[in-house]
C-alpha positions as CSV (number, residue, x, y, z in Angstrom):
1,X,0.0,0.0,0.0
2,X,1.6,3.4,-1.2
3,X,2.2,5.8,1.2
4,X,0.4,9.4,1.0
5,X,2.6,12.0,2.5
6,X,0.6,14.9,3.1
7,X,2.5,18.9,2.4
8,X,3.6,20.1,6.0
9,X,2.8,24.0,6.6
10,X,5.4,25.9,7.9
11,X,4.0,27.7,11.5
12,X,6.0,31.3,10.4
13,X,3.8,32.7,7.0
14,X,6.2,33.6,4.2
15,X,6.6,37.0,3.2
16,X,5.3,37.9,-0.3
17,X,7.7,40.4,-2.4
18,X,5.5,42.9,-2.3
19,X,5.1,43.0,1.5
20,X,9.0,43.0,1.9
21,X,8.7,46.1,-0.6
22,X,6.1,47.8,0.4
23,X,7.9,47.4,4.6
24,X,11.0,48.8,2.8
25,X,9.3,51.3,1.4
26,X,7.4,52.7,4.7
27,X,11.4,52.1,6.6
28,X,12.6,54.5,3.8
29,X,9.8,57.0,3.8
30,X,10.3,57.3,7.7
31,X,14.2,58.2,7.4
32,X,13.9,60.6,4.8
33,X,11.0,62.1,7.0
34,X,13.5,62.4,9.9
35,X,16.4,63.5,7.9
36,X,13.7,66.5,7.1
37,X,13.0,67.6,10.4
38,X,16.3,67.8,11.5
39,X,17.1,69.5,8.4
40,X,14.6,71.8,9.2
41,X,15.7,71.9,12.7
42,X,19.4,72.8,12.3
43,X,17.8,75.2,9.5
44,X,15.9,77.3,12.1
45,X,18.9,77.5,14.8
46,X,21.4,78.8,12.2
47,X,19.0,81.5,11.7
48,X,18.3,82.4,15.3
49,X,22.2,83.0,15.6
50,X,22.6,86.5,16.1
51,X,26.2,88.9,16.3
52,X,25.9,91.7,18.6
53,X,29.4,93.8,19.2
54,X,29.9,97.0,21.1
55,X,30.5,99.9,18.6
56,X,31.5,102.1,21.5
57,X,33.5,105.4,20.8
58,X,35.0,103.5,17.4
59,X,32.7,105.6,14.8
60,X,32.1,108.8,16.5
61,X,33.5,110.7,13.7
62,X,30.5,109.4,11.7
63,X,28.5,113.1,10.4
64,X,24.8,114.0,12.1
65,X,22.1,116.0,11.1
66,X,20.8,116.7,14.2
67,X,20.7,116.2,18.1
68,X,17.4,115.3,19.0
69,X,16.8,116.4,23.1
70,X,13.8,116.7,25.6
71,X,12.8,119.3,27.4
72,X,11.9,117.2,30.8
73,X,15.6,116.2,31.6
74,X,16.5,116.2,35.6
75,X,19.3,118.3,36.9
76,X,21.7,116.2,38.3
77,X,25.2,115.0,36.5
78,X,27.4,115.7,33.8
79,X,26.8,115.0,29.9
80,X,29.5,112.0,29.4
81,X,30.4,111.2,25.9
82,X,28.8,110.3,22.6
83,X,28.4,106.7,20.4
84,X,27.7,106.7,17.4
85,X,26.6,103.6,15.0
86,X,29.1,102.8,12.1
87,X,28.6,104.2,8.7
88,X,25.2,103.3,7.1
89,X,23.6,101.3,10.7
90,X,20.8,102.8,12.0
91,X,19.0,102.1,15.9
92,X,16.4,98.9,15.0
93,X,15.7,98.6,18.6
94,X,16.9,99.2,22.5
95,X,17.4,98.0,25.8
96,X,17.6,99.3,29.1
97,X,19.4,98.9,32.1
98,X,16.9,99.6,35.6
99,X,16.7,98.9,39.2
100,X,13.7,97.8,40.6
101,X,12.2,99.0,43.4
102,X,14.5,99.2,46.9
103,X,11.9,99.4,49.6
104,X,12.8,101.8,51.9
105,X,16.7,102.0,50.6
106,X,17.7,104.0,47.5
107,X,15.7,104.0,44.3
108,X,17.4,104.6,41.0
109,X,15.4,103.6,38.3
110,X,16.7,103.8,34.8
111,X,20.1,103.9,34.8
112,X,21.0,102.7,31.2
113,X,19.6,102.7,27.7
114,X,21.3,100.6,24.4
115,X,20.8,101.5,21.1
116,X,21.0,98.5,18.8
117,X,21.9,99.3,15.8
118,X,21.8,97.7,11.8
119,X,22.3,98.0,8.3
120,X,19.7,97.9,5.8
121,X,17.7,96.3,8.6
122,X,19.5,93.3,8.7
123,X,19.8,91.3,12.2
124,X,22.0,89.1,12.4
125,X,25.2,91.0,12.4
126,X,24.0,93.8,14.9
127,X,26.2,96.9,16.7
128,X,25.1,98.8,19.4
129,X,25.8,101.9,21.5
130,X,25.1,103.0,25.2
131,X,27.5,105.9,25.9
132,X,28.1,105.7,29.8
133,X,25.5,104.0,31.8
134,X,24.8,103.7,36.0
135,X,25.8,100.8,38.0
136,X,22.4,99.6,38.8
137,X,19.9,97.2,38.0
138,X,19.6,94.4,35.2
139,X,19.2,95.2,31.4
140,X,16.1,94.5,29.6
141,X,15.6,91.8,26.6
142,X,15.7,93.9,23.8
143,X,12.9,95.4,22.0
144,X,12.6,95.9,18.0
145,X,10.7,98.3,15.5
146,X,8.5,95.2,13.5
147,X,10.0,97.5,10.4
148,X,11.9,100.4,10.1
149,X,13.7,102.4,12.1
150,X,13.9,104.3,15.7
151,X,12.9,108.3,14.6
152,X,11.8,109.8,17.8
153,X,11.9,109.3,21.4
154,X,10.1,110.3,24.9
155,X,11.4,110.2,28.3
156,X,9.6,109.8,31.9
157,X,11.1,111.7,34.6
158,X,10.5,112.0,38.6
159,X,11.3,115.8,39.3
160,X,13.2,116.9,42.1
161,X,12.0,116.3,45.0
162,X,13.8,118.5,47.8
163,X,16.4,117.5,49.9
164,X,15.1,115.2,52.0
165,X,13.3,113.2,49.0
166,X,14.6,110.2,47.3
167,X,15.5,111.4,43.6
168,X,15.0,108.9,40.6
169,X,15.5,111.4,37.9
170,X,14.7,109.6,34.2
171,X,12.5,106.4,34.8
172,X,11.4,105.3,31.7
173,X,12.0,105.9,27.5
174,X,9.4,105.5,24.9
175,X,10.6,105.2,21.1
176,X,8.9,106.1,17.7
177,X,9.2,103.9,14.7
178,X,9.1,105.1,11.5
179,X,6.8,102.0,10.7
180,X,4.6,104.3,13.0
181,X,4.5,101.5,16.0
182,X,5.3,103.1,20.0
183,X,7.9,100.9,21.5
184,X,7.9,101.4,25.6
185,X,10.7,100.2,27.6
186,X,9.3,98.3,31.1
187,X,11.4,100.9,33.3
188,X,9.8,101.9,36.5
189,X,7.1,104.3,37.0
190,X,7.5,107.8,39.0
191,X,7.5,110.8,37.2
192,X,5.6,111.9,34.3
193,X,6.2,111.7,30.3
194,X,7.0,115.1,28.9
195,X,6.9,116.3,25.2
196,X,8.3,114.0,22.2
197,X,11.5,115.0,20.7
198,X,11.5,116.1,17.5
199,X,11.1,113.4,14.7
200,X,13.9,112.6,12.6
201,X,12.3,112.6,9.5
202,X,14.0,110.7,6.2
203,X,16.6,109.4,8.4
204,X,16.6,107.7,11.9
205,X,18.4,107.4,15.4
206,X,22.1,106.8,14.7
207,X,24.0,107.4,18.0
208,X,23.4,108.8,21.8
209,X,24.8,110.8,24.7
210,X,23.6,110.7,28.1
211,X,23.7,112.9,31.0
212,X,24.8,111.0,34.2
213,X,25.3,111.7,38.2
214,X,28.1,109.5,39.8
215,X,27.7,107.3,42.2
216,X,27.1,109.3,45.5
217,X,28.7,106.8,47.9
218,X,26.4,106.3,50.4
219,X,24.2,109.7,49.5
220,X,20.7,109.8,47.4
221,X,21.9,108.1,43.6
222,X,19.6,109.3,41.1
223,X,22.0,107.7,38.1
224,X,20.9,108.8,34.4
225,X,19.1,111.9,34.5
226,X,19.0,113.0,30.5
227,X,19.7,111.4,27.2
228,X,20.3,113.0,23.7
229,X,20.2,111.1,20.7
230,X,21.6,112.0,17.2
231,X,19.3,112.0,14.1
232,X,21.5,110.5,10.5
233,X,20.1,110.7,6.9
234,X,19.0,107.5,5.7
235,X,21.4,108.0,2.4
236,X,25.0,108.7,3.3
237,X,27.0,109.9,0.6
């Protein structure tokens, strides 16, 4: 009697071709999707990288058109010294350096503002100018015109207040755009705002002097009491 050997069915299935592709396939289409992201990811970091250097007193033989003052500065100090932006960079935004409130001890306030400066509006190579600032307080993340160029600028000061009073002088700065936006710096908040300064119109902010009071050594510190700022034209020949 011939024997009948029935076919014996492997317990693992075989893989068809065209599942191994189509696996291969998905595999592939996940790496490349990957590679993309991080792609993209490097992408966005290189253009987050920004280069901010001190001009200082390097360019202060650039030309002005104009100072461009207030009429609310406080009494106290000296004018210190001028910076300018190089050629052709213009103030795209600003930072500034304040105390916060002392509580009972010895307010100052604002005590620093930073011009940052650029060409053609570009930011990632960025200069900027501060001329001689108090020793108080933290500086501020910086703050730029959504287009354009600073033109104009207001200043918040606490007036004298005798001579028993705790002085703060300047407080706070508001700048212009010439995008038409109102940038406000978060200084502190005694004093009032006095008039604008005038606009500089076709150009914009290119530099800035401040008016300072030493530190007093254990006497009332009222730090930056006045700022000036200098007014270019937007085509240098």
């Amino acid at each position: 009697m011939a024997l009948i050997r029935a076919p014996i069915r492997c317990c693992s299935p075989q893989l068809r071709p065209s599942r191994i592709l189509s696996d291969t396939r998905v595999r592939m289409w996940g790496l490349l999707a990957t590679v993309a992201s991080l792609a993209v990811l490097s992408l966005g970091v290189c253009e987050e990288k920004v280069f901010l250097q001190r001009a200082g007193t390097a360019y202060n033989s650039r030309k002005y058109r104009s100072e461009l003052n207030v009429t609310n500065g406080e009494r106290f100090g000296t004018w210190t010294w001028p910076e300018m932006c190089p050629e052709n960079y213009f103030a795209v935004g600003f930072s500034v350096r304040v105390e916060s409130k002392q509580y009972g001890g010895d307010d100052t306030a604002l005590n620093g503002i930073r011009l940052i400066c650029s060409k053609d509006e570009n930011r990632n190579f960025l200069y900027y100018v501060e001329s001689h600032t108090g020793h108080f307080g933290e500086w501020s993340h910086p703050q730029y015109c959504p287009g354009g160029v600073l033109t104009s600028f207001q200043l918040r000061v606490e007036s004298y207040r005798g001579p028993l009073g705790d002085d703060t002088a300047a407080n706070n700065i508001k700048f212009r755009c010439s995008s038409n936006p109102t940038l406000e710096a978060p200084g502190m908040s005694w004093g009032e705002y006095g008039y604008w300064s005038q606009d500089c119109l076709g150009g914009g902010i290119c530099g800035i002097e401040t008016k300072m009071e030493e530190y007093q050594v254990g006497l009332d510190d009222t730090s930056l009491n006045d700022v000036r700022m200098f007014c270019c034209d937007k085509h240098e020949q």
